[in-house]
Backbone as a chain_set.jsonl record, in Angstrom:
{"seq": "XXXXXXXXXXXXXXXXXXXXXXXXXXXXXXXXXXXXXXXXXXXXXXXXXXXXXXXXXXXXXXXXXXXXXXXXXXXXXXXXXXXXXXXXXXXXXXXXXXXXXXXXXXXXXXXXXXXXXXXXXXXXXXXXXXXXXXXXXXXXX", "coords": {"N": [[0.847, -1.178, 0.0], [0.437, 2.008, -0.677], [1.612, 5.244, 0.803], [0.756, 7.365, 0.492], [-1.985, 6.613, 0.008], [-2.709, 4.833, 2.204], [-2.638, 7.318, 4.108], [-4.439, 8.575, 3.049], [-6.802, 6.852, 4.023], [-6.303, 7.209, 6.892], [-6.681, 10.121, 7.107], [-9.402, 10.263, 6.217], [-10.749, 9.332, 9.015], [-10.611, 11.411, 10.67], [-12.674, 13.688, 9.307], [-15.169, 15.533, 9.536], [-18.05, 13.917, 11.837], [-20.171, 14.095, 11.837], [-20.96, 15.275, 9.567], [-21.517, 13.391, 7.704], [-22.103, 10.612, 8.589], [-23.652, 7.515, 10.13], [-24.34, 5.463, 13.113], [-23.798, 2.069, 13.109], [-24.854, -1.286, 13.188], [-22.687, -3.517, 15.173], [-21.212, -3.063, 17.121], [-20.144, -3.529, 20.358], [-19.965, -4.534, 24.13], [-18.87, -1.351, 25.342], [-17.991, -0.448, 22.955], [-18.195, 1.864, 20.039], [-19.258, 1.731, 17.017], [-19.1, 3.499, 13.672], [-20.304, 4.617, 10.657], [-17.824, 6.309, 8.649], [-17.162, 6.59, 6.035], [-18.414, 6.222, 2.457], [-18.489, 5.192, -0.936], [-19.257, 4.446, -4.062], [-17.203, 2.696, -6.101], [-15.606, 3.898, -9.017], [-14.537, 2.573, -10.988], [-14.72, -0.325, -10.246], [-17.776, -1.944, -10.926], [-20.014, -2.149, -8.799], [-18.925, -2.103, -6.748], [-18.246, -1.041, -3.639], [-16.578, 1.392, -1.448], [-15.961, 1.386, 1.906], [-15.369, 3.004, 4.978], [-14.646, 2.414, 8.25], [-15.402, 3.516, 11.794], [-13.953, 2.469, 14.606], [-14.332, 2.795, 17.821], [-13.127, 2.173, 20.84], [-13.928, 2.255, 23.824], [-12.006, 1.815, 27.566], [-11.19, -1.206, 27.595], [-12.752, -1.719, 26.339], [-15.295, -4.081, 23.531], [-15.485, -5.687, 21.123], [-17.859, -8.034, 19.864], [-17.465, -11.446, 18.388], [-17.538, -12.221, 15.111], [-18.519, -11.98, 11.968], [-18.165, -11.016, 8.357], [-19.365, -9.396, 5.017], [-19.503, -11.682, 2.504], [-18.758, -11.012, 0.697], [-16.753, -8.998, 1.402], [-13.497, -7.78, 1.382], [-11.273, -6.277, 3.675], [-9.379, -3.682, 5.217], [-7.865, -3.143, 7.489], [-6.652, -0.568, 10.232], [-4.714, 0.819, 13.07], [-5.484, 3.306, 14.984], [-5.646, 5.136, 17.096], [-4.441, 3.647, 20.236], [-3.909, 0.436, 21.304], [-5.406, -2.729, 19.772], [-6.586, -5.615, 20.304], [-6.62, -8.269, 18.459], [-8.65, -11.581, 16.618], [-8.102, -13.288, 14.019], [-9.793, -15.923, 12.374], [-8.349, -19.245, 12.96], [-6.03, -18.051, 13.69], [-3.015, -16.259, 15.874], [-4.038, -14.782, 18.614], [-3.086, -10.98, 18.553], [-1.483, -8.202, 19.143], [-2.466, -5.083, 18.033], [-0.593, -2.072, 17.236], [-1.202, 1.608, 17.018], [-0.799, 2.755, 14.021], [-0.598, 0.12, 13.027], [-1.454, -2.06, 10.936], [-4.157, -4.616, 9.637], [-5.396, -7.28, 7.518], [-8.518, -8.634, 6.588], [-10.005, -11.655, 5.181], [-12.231, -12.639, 2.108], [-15.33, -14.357, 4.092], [-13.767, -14.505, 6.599], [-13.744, -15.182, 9.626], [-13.677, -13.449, 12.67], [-12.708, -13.305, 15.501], [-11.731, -11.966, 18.023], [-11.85, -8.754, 18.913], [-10.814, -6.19, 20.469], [-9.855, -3.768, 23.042], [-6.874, -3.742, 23.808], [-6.079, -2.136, 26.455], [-7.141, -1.306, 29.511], [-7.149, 0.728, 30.906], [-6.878, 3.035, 28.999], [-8.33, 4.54, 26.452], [-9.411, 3.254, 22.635], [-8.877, 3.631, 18.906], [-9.648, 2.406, 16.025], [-10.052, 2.226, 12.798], [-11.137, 0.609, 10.015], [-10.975, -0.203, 6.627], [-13.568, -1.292, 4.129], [-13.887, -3.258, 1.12], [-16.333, -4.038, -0.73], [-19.554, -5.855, -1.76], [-21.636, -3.735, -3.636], [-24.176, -3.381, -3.174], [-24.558, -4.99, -0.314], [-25.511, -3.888, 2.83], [-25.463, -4.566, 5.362], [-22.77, -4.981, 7.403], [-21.773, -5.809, 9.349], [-22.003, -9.476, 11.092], [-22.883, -11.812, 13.985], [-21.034, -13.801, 15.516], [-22.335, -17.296, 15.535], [-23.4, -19.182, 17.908]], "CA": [[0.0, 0.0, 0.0], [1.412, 3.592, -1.244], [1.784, 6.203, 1.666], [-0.42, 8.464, 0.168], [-3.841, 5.89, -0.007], [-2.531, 5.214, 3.927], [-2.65, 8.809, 4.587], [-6.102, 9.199, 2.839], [-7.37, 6.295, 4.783], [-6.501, 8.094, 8.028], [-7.197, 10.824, 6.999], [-10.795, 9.885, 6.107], [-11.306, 9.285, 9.956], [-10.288, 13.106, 10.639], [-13.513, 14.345, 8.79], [-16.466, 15.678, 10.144], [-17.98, 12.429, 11.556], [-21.615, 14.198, 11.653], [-21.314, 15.405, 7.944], [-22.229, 11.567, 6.657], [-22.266, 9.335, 9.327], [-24.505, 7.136, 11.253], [-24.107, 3.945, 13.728], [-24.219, 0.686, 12.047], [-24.136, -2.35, 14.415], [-21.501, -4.858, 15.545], [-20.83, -2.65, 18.398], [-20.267, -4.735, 21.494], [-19.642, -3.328, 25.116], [-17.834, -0.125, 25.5], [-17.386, -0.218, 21.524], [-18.913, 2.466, 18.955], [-19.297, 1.698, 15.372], [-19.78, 4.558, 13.073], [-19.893, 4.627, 9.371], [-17.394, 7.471, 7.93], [-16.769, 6.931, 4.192], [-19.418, 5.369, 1.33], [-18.172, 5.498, -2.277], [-18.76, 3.79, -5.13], [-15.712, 2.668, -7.456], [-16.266, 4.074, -10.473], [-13.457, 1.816, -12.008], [-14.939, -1.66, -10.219], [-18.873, -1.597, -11.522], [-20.843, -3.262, -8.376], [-18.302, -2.511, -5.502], [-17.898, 0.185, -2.959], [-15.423, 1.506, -0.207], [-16.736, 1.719, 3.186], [-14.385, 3.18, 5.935], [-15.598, 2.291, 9.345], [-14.605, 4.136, 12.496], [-14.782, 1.657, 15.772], [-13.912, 3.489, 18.902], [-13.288, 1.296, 21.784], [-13.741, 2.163, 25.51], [-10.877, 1.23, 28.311], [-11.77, -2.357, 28.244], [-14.367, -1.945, 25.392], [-14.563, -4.945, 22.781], [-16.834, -6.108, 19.911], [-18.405, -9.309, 19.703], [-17.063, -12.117, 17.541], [-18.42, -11.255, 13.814], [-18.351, -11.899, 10.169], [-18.544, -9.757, 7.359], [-19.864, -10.598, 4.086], [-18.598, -12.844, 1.876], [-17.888, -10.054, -0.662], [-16.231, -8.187, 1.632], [-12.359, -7.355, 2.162], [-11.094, -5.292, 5.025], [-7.62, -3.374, 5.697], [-7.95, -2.267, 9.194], [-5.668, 0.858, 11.048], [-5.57, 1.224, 14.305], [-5.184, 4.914, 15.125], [-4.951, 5.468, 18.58], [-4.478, 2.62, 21.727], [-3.906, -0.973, 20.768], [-6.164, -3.538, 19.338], [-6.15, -7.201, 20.462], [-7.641, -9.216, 17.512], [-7.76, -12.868, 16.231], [-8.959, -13.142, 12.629], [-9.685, -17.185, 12.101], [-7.346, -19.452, 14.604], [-4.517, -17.448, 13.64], [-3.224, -16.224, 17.076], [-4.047, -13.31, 19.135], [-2.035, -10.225, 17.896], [-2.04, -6.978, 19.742], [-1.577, -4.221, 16.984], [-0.156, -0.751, 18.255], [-1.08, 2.68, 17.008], [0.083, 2.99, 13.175], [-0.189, -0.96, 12.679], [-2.419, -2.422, 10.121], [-4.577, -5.923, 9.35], [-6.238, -7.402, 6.857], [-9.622, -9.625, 6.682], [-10.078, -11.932, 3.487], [-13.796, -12.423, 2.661], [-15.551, -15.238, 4.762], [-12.958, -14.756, 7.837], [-14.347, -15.14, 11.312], [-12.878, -12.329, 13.561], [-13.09, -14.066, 16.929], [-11.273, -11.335, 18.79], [-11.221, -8.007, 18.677], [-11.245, -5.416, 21.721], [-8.738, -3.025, 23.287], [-5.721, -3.968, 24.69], [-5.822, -1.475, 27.089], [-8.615, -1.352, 30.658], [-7.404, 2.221, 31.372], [-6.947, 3.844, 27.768], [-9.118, 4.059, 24.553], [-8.527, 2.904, 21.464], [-9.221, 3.735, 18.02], [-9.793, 1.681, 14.494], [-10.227, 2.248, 10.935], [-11.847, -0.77, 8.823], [-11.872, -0.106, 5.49], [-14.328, -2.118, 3.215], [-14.209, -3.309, -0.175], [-17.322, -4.798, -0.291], [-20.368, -5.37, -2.979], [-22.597, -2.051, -3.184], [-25.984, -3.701, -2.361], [-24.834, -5.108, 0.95], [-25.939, -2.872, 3.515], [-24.939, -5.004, 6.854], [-21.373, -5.035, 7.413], [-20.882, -7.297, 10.605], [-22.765, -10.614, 11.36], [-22.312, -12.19, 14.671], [-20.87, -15.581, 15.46], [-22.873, -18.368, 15.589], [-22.54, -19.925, 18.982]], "C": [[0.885, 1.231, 0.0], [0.995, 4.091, 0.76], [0.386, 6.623, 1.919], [-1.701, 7.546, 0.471], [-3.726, 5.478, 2.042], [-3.197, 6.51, 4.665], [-4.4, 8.979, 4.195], [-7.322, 7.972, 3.447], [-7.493, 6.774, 6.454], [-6.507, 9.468, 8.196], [-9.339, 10.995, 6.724], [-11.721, 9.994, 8.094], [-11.451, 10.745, 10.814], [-11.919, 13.992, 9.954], [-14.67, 14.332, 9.8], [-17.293, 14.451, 10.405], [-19.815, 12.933, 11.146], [-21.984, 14.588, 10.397], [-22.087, 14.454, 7.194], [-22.48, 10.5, 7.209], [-23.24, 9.064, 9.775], [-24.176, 5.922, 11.824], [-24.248, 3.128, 12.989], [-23.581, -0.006, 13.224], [-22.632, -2.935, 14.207], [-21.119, -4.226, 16.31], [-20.69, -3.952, 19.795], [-19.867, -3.783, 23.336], [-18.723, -2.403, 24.917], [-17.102, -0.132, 23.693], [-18.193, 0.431, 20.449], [-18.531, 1.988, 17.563], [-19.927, 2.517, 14.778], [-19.412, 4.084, 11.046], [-19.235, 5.9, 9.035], [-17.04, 7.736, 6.691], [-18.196, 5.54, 3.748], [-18.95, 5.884, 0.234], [-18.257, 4.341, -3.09], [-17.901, 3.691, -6.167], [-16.052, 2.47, -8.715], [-15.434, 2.9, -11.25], [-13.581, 0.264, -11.575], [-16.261, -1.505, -10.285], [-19.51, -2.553, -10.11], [-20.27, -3.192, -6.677], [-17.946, -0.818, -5.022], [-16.36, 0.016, -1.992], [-16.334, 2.284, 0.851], [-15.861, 2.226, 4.127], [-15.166, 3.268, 7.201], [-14.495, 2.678, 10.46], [-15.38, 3.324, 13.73], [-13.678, 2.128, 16.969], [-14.07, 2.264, 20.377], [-13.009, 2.214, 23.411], [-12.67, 1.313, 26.401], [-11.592, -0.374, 28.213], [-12.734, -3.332, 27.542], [-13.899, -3.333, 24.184], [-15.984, -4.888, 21.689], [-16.993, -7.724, 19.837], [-17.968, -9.801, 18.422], [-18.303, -12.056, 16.479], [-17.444, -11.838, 12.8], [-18.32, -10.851, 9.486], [-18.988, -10.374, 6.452], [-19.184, -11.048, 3.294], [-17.986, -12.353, 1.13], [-17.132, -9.265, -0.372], [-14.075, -8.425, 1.95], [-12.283, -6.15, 2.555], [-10.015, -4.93, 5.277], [-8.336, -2.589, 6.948], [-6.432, -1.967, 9.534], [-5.714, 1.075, 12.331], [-4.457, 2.525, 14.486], [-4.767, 5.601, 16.051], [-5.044, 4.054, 19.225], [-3.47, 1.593, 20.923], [-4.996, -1.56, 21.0], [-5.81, -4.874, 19.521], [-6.994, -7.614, 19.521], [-6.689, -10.117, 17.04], [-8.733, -12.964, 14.843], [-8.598, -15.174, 12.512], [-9.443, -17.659, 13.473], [-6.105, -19.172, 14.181], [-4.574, -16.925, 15.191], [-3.496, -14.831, 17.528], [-3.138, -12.172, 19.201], [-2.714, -8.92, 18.568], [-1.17, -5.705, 18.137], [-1.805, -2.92, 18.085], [-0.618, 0.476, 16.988], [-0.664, 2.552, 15.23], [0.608, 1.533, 12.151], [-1.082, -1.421, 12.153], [-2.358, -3.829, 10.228], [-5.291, -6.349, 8.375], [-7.452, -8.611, 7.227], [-10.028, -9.716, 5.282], [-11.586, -12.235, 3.618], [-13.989, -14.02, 3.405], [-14.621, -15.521, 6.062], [-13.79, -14.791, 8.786], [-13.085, -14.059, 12.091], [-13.792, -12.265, 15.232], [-13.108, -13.181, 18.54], [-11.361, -10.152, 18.349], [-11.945, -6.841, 19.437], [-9.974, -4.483, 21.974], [-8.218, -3.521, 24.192], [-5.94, -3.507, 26.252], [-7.174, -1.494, 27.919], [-8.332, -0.121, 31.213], [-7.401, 3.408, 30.091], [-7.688, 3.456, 26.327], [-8.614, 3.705, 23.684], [-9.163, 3.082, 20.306], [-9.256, 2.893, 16.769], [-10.012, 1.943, 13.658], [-10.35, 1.115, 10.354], [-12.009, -0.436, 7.492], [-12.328, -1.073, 4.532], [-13.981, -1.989, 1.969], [-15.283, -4.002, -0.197], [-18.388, -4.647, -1.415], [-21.203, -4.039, -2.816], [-23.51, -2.828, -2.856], [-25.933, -4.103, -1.157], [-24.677, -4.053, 1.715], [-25.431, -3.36, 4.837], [-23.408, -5.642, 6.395], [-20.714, -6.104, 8.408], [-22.582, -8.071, 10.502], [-22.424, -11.35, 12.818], [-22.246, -13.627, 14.541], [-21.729, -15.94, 15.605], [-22.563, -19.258, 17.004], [-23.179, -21.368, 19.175]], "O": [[1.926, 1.338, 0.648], [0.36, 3.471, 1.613], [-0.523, 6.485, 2.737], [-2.441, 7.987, 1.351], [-4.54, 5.831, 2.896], [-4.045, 6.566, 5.555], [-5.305, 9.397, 4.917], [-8.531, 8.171, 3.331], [-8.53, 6.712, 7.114], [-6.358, 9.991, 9.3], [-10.159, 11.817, 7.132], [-12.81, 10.498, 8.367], [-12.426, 10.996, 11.523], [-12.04, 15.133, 10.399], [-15.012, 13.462, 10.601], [-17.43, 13.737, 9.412], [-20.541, 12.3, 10.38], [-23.125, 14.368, 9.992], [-22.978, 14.608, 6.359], [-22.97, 9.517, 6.653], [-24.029, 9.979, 10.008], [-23.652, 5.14, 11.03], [-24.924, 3.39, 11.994], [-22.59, 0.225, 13.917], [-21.782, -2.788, 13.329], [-20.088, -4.817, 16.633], [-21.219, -5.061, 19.873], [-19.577, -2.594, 23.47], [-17.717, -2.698, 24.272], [-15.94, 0.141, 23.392], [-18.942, -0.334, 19.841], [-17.356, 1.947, 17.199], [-21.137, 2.626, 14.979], [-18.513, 3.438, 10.507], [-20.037, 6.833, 9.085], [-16.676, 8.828, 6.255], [-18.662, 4.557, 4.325], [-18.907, 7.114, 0.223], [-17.522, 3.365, -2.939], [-17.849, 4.528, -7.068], [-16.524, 1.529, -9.352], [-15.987, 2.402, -12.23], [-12.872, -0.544, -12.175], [-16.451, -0.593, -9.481], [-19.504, -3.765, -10.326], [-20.739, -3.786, -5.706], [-17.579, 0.164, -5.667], [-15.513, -0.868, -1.857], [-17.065, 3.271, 0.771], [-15.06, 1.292, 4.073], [-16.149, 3.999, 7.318], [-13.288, 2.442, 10.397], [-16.584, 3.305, 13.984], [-12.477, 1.861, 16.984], [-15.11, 1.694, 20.706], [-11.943, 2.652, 23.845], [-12.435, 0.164, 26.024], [-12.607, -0.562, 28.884], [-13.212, -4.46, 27.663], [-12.736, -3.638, 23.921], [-17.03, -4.242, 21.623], [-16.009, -8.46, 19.75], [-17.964, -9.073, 17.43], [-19.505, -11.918, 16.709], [-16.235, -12.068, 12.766], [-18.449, -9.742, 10.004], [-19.163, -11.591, 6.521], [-17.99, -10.762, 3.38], [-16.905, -12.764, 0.709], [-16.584, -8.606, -1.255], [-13.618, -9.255, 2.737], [-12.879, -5.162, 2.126], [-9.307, -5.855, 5.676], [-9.145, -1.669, 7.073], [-5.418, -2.629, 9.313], [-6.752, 1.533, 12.809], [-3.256, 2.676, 14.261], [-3.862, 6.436, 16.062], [-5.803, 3.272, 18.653], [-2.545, 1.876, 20.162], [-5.68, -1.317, 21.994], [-4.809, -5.327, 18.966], [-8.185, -7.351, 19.687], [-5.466, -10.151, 16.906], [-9.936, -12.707, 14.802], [-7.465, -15.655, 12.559], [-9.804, -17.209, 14.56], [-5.167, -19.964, 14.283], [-5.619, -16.986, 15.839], [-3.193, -13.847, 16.853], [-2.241, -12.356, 20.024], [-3.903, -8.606, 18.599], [-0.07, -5.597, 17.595], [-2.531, -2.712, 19.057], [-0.278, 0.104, 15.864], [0.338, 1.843, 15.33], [1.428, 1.46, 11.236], [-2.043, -1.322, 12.917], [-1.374, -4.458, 10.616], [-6.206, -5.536, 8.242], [-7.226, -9.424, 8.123], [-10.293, -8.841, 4.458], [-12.207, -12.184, 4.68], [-13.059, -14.826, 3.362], [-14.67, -16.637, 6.578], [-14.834, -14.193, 8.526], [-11.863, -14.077, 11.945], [-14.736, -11.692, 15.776], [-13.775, -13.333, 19.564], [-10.958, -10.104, 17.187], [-13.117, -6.495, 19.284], [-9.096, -4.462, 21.111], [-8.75, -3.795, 25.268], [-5.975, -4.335, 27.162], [-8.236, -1.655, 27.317], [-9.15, 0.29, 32.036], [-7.883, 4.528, 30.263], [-7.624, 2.529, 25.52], [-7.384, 3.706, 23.633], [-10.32, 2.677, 20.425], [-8.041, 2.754, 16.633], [-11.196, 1.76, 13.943], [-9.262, 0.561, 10.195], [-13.167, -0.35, 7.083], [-11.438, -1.768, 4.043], [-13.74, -0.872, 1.511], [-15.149, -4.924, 0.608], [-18.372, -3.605, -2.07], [-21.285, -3.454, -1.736], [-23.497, -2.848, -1.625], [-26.94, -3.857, -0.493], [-23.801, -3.234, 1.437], [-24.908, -2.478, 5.518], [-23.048, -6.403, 5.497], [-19.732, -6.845, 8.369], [-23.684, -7.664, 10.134], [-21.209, -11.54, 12.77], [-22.92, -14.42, 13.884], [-22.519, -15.053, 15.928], [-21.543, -19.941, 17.098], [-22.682, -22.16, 19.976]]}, "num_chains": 1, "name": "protein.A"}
């Protein structure tokens, strides 16, 4: 990934969040999910970019979740650290500045903040078909 599409991915989270946003589930305790980017790619006929902003509380986490099948995901984390386990790959704390990806059909078993006295921030961005509208699914228990 160039710099620059980096930069305009965190930069994206920087924008007015009340200009375009609204909640969209998969929140889980002490964890907001907001939508901050929707675009369709003029140059892939059928597929958007979603950039999702998930704010975690000291402690806060999100419930184990899917996405859809059409979707890939580069996730940022912006501020704190992020403990997540994508599959049974193993539990990976990313820091501040450290990126992940999710291929479509992954299970994302884990994923909460490191941290029980400091927040933490995320960036998700979607490639995903345009007609789906729900972005997380929860596990299946």
């Amino acid at each position: 990934m160039t710099k620059s599409l980096a930069c305009a991915f965190a930069l994206t989270a920087l924008l007015p969040i009340s200009a375009f946003a609204h909640d969209t589930p998969g929140g889980g305790e002490g964890a907001k999910v907001t939508l901050v980017y929707d675009h369709e790619l003029p140059n892939v006929p059928g597929k958007s970019m979603r950039g999702v902003l998930v704010e975690y509380a000291p402690g806060g986490f999100s419930e184990g979740h899917t996405h859809p099948v059409s979707a890939f995901i580069y996730a940022t984390v912006l501020e704190g650290a992020i403990r997540s386990q994508v599959n049974d790959g193993p539990a990976t704390v990313y820091k501040a500045g450290e990126s992940f990806s999710e291929f479509p059909g992954d299970r994302h078993g884990i994923s909460e903040n490191a941290s029980k006295t400091s927040p933490a921030k995320l960036l998700a961005v979607f490639v995903v078909d345009t007609a789906q509208q729900e972005l997380t699914f929860p596990l299946k228990k």
